[in-house]
C-alpha positions as a printed NumPy array, in Angstrom:
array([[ -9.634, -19.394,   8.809],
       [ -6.116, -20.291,   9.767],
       [ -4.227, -18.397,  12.472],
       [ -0.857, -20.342,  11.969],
       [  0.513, -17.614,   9.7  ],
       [  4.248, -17.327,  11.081],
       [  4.617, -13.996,   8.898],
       [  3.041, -11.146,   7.493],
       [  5.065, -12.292,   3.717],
       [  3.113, -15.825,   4.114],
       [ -0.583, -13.534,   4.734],
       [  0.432, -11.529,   1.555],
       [  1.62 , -14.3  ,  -0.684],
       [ -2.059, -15.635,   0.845],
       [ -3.655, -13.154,  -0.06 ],
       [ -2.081, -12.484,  -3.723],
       [ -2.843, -15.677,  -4.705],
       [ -6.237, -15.611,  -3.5  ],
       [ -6.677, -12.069,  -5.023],
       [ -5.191, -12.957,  -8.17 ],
       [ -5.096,  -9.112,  -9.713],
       [ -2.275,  -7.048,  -8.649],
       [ -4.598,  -3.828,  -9.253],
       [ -6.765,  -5.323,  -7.194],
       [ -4.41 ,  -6.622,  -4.281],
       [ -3.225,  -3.222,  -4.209],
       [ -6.584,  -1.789,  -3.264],
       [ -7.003,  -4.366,  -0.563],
       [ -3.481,  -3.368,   0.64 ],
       [ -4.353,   0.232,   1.192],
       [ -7.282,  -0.879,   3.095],
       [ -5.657,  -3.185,   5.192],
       [ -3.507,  -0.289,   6.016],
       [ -5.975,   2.338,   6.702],
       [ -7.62 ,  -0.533,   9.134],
       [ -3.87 ,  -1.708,  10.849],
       [ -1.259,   0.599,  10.131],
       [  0.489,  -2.144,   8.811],
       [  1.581,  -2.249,   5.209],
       [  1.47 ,  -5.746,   3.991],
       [  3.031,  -4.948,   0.413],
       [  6.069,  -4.494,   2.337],
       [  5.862,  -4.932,   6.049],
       [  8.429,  -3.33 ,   8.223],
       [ 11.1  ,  -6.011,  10.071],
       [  9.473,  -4.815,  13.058],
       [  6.127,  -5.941,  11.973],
       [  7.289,  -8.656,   9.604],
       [  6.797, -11.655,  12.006],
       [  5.102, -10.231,  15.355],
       [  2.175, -12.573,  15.966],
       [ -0.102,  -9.946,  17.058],
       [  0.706,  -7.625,  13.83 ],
       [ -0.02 , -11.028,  12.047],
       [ -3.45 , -11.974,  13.982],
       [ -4.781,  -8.17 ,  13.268],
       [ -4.125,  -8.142,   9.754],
       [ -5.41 , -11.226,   9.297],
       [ -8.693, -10.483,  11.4  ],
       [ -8.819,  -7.063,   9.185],
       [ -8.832,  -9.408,   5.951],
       [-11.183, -11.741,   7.389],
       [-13.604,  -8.639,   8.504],
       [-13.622,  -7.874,   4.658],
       [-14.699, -10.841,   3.239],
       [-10.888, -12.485,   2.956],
       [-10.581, -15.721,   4.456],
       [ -7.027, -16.808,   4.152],
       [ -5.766, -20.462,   4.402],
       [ -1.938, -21.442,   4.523],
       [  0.085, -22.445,   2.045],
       [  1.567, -25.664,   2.355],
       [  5.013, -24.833,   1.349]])
């Protein structure tokens, strides 16, 4: 698992790509909220780049099955 996400937009472009269904990205979305309080469809500013926001959402995905690698962009 990588923890050099710099922003919750690079863990949801991550995770859409990985998902590949929007339907389905959706319903990982909501779940990630329910399990954060962050929504990662469209994260606040305030939570947009914090690096804690980012390492909880990520260990939330990872804690349901979603590994999530950087892009190399």
């Amino acid at each position: 698992m990588s923890q050099g996400f710099s922003s919750l937009i690079e863990v949801r472009d991550a995770l859409r790509l990985r998902i590949g269904d929007p339907d389905r990205f959706k319903f990982i979305a909501i779940r990630v909220m329910l399990r954060t309080g962050v929504d990662i469809e469209a994260p606040s500013d305030r939570h947009r780049e914090h690096g804690r926001t980012i390492r909880r959402v990520v260990a939330a995905l990872v804690a349901m099955g979603f590994e999530l690698e950087e892009s190399s962009t």
